[in-house]
C-alpha positions as CSV (number, residue, x, y, z in Angstrom):
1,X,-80.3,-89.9,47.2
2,X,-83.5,-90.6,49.7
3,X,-86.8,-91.4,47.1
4,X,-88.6,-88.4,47.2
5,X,-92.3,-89.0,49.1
6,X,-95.6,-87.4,48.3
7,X,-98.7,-87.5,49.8
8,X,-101.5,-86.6,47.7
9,X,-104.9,-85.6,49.4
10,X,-108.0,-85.2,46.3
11,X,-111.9,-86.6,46.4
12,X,-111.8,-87.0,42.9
13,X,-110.2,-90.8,43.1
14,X,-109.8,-91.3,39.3
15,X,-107.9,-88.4,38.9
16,X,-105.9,-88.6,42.3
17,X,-105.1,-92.2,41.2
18,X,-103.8,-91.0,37.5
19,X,-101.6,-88.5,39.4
20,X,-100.4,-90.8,41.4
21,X,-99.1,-93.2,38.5
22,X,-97.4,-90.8,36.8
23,X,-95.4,-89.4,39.6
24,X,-94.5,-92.9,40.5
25,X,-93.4,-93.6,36.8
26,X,-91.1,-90.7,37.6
27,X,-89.8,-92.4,40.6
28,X,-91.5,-90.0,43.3
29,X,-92.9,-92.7,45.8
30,X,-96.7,-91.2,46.2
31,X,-99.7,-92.5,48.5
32,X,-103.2,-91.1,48.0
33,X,-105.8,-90.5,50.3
34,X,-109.7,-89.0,49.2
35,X,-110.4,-87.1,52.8
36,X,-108.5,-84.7,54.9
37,X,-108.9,-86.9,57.7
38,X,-107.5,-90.1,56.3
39,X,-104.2,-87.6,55.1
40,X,-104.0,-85.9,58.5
41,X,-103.8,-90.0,59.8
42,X,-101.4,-91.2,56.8
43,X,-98.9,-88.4,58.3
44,X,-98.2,-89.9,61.4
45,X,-96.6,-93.1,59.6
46,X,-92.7,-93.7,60.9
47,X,-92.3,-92.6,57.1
48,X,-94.4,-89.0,56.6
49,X,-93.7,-87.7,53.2
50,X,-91.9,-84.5,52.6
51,X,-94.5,-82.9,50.6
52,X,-98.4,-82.8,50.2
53,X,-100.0,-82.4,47.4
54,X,-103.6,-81.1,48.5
55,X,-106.7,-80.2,47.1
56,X,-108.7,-77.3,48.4
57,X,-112.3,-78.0,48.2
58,X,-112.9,-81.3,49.6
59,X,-115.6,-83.1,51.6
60,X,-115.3,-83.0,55.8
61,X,-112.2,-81.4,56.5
62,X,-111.1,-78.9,53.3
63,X,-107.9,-78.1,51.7
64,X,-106.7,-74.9,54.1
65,X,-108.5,-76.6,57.6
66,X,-106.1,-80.0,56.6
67,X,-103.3,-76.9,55.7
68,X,-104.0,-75.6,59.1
69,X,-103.7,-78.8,61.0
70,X,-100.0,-79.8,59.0
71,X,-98.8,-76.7,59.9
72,X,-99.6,-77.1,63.1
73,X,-98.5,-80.7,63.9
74,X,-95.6,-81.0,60.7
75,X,-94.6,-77.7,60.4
76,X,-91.3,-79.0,57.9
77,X,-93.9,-80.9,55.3
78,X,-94.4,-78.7,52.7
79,X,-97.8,-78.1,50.7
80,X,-98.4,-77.7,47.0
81,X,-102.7,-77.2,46.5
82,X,-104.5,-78.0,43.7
83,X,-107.6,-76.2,42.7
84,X,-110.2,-77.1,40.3
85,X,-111.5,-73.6,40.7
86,X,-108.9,-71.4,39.6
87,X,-106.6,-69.7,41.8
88,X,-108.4,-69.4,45.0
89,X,-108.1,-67.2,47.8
90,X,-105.7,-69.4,50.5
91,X,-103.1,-67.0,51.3
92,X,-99.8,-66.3,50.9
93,X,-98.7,-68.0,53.9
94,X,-100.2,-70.8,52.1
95,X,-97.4,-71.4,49.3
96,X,-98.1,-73.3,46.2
97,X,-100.8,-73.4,44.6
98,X,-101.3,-75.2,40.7
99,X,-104.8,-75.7,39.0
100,X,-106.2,-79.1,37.9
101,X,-105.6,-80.1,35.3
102,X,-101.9,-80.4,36.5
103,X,-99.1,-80.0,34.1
104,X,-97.0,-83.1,35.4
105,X,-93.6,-81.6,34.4
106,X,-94.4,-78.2,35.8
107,X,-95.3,-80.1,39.0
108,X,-92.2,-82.9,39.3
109,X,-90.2,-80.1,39.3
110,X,-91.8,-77.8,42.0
111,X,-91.6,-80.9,44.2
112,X,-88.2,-81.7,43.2
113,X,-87.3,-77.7,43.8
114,X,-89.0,-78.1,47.3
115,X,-87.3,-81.2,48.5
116,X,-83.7,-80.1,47.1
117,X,-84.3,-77.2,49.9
118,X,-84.5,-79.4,52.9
């Protein structure tokens, strides 16, 4: 079975990097980028991960423009946000959406549950 690969988009690098570690103790391969513009970049890699993990309020480009643009460009990468603010208004057609602080079992097996589907 392929390693699973995440991408996870948050300003807040302390926690972004502690999220990180623990999904790759768990064996899901995960790269971290602070701004929407550096993710949007990371996703052209001959190796784009299968899901994003993507914080809504951000600096530059926020969480639904970035949602916007992988929609638009990586339409089969699927998006899990993360809000510090409670469950914000994104949409339906924006999918998942957990609040920080992230319960890490609740979210290895939403990405596990998304990438069994493809």
């Amino acid at each position: 079975m392929e390693q699973i690969r995440v991408l996870l988009v948050d300003d807040e690098e302390e926690f972004a990097s502690a999220l990180a570690e623990r999904l790759n103790m768990r064996g899901i391969h995960t790269l971290t980028a602070s701004r929407g513009e550096e993710a949007l970049r990371m996703l052209e890699s001959d190796s784009p991960p299968q899901v994003v993990l993507l914080d809504i309020m951000m600096p530059g480009l926020g969480g639904k423009e970035v949602f916007d643009r992988i929609r638009l460009k990586h339409p089969d990468i699927s998006v899990i946000f993360l809000s510090g603010q409670g469950a914000p208004e994104i949409g339906p057609e924006c999918g998942d959406c957990l609040i920080k602080p992230v319960k890490i079992d609740e979210l290895i097996r939403k990405i596990r549950s998304i990438c069994a589907k493809v």
